[in-house]
N, C-alpha and C positions, 0 to 999 in steps of 0.2 A: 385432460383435454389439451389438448397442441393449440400454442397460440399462433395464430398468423401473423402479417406482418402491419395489417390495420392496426392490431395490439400493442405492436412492440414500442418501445422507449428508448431512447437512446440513454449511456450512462456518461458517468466523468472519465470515465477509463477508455482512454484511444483506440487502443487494442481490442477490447471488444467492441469497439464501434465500426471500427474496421473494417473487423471480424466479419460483424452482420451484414454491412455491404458486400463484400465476397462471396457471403453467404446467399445473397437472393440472386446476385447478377452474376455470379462466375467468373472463368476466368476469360470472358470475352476480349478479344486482342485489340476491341476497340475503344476499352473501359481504361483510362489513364488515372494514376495515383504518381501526386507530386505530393514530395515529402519539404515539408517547411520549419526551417526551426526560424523561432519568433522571442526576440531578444537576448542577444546573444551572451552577455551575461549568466541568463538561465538557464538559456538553452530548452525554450519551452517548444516543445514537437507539436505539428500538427500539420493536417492531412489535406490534402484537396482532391476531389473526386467527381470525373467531367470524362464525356465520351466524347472522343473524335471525333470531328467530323459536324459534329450539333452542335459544339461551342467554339465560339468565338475565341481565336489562338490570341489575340489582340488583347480583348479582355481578360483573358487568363493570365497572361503576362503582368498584366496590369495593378492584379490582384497580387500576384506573386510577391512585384516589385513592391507593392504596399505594406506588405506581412514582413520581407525581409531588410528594405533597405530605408524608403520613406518612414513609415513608424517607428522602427527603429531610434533613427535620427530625432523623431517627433520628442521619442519619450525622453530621451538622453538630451538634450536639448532642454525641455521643456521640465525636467525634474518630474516629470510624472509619476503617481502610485501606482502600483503595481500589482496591489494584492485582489484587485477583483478584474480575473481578467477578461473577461468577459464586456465589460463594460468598458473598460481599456478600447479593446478594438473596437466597439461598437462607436465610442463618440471621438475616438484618435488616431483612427488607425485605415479602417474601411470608408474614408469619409468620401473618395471620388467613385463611391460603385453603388446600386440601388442592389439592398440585399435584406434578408428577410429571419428572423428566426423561428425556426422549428424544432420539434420535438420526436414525433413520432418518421418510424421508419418506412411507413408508407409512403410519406410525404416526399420524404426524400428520394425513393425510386421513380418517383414521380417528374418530382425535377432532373434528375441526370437525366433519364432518359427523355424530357423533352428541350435538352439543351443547354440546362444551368449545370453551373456548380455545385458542389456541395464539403465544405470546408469544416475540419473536425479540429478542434485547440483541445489539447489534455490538459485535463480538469475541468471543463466547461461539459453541460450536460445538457444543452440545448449545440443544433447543430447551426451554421449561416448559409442561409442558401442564398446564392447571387446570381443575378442574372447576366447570362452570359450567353443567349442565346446567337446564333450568326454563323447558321448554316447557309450554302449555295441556293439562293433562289431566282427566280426567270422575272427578266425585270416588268413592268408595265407596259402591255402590247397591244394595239387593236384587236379589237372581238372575232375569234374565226367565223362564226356560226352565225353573227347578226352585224351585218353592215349596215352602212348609212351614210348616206350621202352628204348630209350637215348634221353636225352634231360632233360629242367628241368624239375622240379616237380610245382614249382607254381603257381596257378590260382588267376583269379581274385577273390574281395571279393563284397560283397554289398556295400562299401564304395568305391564313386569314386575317393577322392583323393588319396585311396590305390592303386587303379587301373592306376590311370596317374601316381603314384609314379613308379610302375611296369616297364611302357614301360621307364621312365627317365630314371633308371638305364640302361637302354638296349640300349636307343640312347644321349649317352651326347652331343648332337650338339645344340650348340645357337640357329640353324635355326627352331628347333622343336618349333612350336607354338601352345599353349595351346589357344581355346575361351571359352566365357563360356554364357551360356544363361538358362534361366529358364522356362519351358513349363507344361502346366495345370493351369487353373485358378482359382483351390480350392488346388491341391498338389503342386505346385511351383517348379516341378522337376528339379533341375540342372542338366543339360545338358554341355557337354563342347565337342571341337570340336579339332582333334588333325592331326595335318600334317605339313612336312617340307618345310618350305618355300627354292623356288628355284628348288623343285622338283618336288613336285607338280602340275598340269596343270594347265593352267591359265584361272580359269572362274569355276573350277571344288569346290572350297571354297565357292566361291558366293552362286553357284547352292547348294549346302548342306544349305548354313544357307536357302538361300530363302525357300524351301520346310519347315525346321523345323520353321522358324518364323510365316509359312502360315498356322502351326496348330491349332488349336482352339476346346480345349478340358479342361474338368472339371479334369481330374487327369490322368498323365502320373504312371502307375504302374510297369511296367516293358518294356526294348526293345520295344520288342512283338509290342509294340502301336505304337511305333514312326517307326517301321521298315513296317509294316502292310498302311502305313499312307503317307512313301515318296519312295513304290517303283513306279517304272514306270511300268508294266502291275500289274495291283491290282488283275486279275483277272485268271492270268497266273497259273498251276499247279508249276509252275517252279519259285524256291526263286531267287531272283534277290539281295538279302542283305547279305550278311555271317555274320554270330554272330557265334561269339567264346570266350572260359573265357581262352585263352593264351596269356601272353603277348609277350611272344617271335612271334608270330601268327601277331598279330598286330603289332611288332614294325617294320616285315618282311614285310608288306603291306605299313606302311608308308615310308620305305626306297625306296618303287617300284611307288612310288608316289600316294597314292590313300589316304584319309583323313578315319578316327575313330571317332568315335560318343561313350561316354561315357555316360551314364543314370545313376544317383542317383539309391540305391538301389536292384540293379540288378549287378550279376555276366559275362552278355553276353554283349560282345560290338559289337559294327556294324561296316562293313567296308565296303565303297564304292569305286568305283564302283566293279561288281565283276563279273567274267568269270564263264564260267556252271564248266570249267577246274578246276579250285579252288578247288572245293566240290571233286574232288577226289585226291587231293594231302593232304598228310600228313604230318605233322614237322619232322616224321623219317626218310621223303626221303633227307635231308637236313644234319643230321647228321649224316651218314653213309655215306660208298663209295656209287660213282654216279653208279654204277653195280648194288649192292643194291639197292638201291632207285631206281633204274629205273626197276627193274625187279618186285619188290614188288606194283608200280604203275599197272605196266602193268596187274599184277594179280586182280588190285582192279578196273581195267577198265572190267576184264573180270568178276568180281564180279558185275558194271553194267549191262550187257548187260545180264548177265544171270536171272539176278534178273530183270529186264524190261521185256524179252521177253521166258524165258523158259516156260512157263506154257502155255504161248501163243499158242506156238510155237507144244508143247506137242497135248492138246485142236484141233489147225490144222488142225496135221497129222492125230491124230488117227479119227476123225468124219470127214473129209473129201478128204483127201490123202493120204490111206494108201499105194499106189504105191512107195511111194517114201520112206518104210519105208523096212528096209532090210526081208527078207522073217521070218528066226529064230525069231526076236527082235518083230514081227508082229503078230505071232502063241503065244510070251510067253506073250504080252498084253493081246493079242482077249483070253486067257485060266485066268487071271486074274480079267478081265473084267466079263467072265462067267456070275454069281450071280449078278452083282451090277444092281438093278433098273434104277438109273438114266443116264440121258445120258450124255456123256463128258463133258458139259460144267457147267449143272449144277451141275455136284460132285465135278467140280473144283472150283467153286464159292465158294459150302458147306466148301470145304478143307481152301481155301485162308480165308473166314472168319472165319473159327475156328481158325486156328491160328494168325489172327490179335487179336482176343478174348482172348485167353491166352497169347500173346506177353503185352495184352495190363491189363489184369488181374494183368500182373507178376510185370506190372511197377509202379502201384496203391498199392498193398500192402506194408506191412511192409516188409522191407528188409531180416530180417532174413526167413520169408515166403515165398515170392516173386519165388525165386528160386528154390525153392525145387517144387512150385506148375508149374513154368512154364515145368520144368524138367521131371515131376514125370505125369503132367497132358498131356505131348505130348508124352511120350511114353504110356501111358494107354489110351489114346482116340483115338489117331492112330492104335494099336493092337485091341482094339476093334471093331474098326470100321472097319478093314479089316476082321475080324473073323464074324464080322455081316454080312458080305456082303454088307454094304454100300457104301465103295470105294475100290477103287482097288489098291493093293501095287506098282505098278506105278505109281499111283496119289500120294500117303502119301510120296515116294518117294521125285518126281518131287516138292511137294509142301514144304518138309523138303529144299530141297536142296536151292531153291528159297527164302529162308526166311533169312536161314545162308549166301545167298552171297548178300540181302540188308544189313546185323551187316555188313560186310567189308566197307561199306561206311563212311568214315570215320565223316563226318560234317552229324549230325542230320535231321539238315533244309533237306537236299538231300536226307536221305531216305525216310523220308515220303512223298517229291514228288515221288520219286519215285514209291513208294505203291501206290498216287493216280491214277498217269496213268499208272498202270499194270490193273486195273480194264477196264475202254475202249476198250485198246489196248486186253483184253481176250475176252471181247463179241463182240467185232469187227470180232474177231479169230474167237469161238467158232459157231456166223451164218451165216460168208460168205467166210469161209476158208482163203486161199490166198489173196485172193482179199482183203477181209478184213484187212487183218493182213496189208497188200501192203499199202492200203488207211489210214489208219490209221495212220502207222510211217512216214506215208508221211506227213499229215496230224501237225503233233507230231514236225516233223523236220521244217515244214515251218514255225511252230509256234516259234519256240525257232530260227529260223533264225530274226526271225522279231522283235523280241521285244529289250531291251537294257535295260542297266544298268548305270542309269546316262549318257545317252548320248553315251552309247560305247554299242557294240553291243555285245549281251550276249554271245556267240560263239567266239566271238576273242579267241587268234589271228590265227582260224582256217579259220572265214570267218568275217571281211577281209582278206586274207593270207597276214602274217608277216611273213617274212624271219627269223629274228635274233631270236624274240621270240618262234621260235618253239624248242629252247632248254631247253626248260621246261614248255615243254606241254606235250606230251602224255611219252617220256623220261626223260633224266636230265642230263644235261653236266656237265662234273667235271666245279669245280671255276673257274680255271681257264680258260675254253672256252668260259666263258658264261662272258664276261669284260664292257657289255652295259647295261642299266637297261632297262624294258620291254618297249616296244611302247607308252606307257600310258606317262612314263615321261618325264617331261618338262623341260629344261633347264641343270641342270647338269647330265647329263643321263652315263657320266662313273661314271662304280661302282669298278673296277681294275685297279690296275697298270700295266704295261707291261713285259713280258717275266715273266708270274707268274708260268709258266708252272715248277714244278722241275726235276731237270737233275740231275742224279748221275757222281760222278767224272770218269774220262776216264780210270783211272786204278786204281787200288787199288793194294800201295805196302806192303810190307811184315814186318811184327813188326822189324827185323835185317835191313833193307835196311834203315826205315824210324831211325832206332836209330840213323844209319850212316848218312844220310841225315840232322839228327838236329846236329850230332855234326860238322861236316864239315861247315853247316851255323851257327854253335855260333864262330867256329873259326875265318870265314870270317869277320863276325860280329867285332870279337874284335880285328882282322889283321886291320882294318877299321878304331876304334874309337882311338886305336892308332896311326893311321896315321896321321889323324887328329889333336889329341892333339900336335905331332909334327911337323907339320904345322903351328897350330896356336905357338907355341913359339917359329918356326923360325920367324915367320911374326913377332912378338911383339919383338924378338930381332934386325930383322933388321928394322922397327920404329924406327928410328935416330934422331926423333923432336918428339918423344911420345905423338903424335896426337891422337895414337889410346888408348893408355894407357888414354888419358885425355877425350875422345868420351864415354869410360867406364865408367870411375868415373862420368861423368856429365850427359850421357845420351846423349849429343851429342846437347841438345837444348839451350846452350848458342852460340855455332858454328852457329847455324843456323841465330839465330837473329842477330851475328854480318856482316853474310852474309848480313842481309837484310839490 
């Protein structure tokens, strides 16, 4: 039976350790071997082994200079033994680099190829792997995909320990615990797993790693795979995962107890589990007054519902009930309508997918482009097409307005659910009127009742109804009302201290009263320390056995012990 490379062992003999490095990784042009002789006396050989480009030239040098010139001198200097060498460099040699020993040959494909070293001495049969990672990464940028008005500016990068760096600064608690694992089995993606123990639910850690260990795939390239991969309805219109590149975003998820999912490479991180609620709440509503944020919500809830069902809704009235549509508002459709060939539903499709076509035009180009065409292309295709008599200024209308109030949804993932079930829910509309429309969000509603997110059900805490947590769900209580942490969490579930509520003082006096007030109490004050002081030097003058005078000077702990 052939052994793999999980198996293999490294030996004392260089040449074949070499050997086996060339052996898994070839003769790739990007794979460097420095040869090092290490005490020149002996002239002991040994190997270094680091890929362009993922290690740091700095640090490599570094190590260089330690093996041939610094240790060197250490040991010559220093009379050092010589006969275990191993241990030599370990406590005299390698003393300014963080490095590690291994044995096996997995380990060490592992490290070159994510950036370390891997450093071979003849004679030695364990290898030192050093860190030397310090490849080109994109420094700390504002968020593309979720602004805000106040708040910080920093987003995640493609590097994930910049990323777990991110949310540390934001929660210094012991209990925050970082995992880590590696997923794809040609990309090796590092993967790490983030939430606060003691808040956390209990079962809810498990259940994440289970799902990610249970993956088994050739390369993890972004989220996207591992998010696509461990929801629970795979096949639901409706995201069940939120990814966001905030770290404030995420360190506010981990304090409510729900765990983060970091992916190598990728700017978006996942967090579980997650309420439909989430996707229209914004990090603005949190740093402004709770009047704000709660009005500003309320408006992006109505920026849902219009963006779900106006067009729908439009579609309806005008092809099947126009009774219910006021008389004047009825005569200035039906006279717009006039010209157009086709019939309601199908100019509304026309409409909806022109503009997914240029929304989606605008986002593929080049940035400086981009804009001018999405801008320049819906006002000229719309005016034409109403002057064509294609559609009717009602529809270009209804279909503008619908489009500008999905941009208000704040998390991505939600508006393109969105967009998808706007399509259904219009030709449900557009061939059975009411009924349609009826069946359908019916339909829509029992669907997103049923399914769940990690075990919690996607709709919390609407349905199940949670009392406490409905102050921040569809509003937002000031801090101070809101003193429990949401349903989810487990264990230490207050997040306030009490009577946070602030109260202004009962009166407020006058600049002349409060002058008068501080000097009557500095008088009192030193009517006081005066008194005192002669107190104390009657007491110490009537001390007739200067007990107390001698309590002073000794401190009073020779008295004690001749007590005892």
């Amino acid at each position: 039976m052939e052994t793999t490379s999980k198996d293999k062992r490294f030996t004392t003999e260089l040449e074949k350790n070499i050997a086996e490095i060339r052996k898994e990784l070839g003769d790739s042009v990007d794979l460097v071997k420095r040869n090092i002789f290490f005490l020149g006396n002996r002239q002991v050989s040994s190997v270094l082994f680091y890929i362009d480009g993922l290690a740091s030239i700095e640090h490599v040098e570094k190590v260089i200079d330690a093996m041939m010139y610094e240790g060197n001198e250490f040991v010559k200097r220093n009379q050092l033994m010589i006969s275990d060498l191993q241990t030599l460099i370990e406590q005299h040699v390698l003393m300014n680099t963080s490095f590690s020993m291994i044995e096996e040959v997995e380990k060490a494909l592992i490290a070159i190829l994510s950036g370390d070293s891997i450093l071979f001495v003849d004679g030695c049969h364990k290898a030192f792997h050093i860190q030397t990672k310090g490849w080109d990464t994109r420094s700390v940028d504002e968020p593309q995909t979720e602004q805000v008005v106040r708040g910080s500016r920093d987003g995640f990068t493609e590097n994930i320990r910049t990323n777990t760096a991110l949310v540390r600064r934001r929660i210094r608690d012991p209990e925050l615990r970082l995992e880590t694992m590696s997923i794809g089995l040609r990309t090796r993606t590092d993967v790490n797993i983030a939430y606060i123990n003691g808040v956390v639910k209990k079962g809810l850690v498990d259940e994440v790693k289970k799902r990610l260990n249970s993956i088994q795939i050739d390369g993890i390239l972004e989220s996207g795979y591992i998010e696509e991969m461990i929801a629970d309805s795979p096949f639901s219109p409706f995201t069940t995962v939120m990814s966001t590149e905030r770290p404030d975003k995420v360190a506010s998820a981990l304090l409510e107890g729900r765990v983060a999912i970091f992916v190598d490479n990728t700017p978006f991180v996942l967090v579980v589990p997650t309420y439909f609620w989430q996707f229209l709440q914004a990090s603005d509503d949190y740093y402004m007054g709770f009047m704000a944020g709660s009005f500003f919500r309320i408006i992006r809830y109505i920026a849902f519902i219009i963006s779900l069902t106006l067009t729908s809704i439009y579609v309806m009235l005008v092809s099947f009930h126009q009774e219910m549509i006021p008389t004047p508002l009825a005569l200035t459709i039906a006279s717009g309508r006039e010209i157009v060939p086709f019939p309601v539903l199908l100019e509304a499709l026309l409409m909806e997918i022109t503009f997914e076509l240029m929304r989606e035009a605008g986002l593929r180009m080049p940035k400086p482009v981009g804009q001018a065409v999405s801008i320049v292309g819906s006002l000229v295709i719309g005016q034409a097409a109403v002057q064509a008599g294609i559609v009717s200024p009602f529809m270009v209308i209804v279909v503008a307005v619908t489009g500008i109030s999905s941009f208000a949804i704040p998390n991505y993932s939600a508006s393109y659910s969105i967009r998808l079930i706007r399509f259904p829910l219009l030709i449900a509309s557009g061939t059975l009127g009411l009924l349609g429309f009826s069946v359908m969000f019916a339909l829509l509603a029992i669907h997103a009742l049923s399914i769940r997110s990690f075990g919690e059900s996607y709709l919390a805490p609407a349905t199940p109804f949670q009392p406490n947590d409905q102050k921040d769900t569809l509003i937002r209580f000031p801090w101070w009302g809101m003193k429990k942490r949401p349903q989810l969490a487990d264990g230490d579930t207050i997040k306030l201290g009490a009577r946070q509520k602030p109260k202004p003082p009962n009166q407020v006096k006058k600049p002349l009263e409060m002058s008068k007030d501080n000097q009557s109490e500095s008088g009192e004050a030193e009517k006081q320390s005066q008194g005192a002081k002669s107190n104390k030097q009657s007491q110490d003058n009537s001390d007739i056995t200067g007990l107390r005078r001698w309590k002073k000077k000794t401190g009073g702990n020779k008295g004690e012990k001749r007590k005892e």
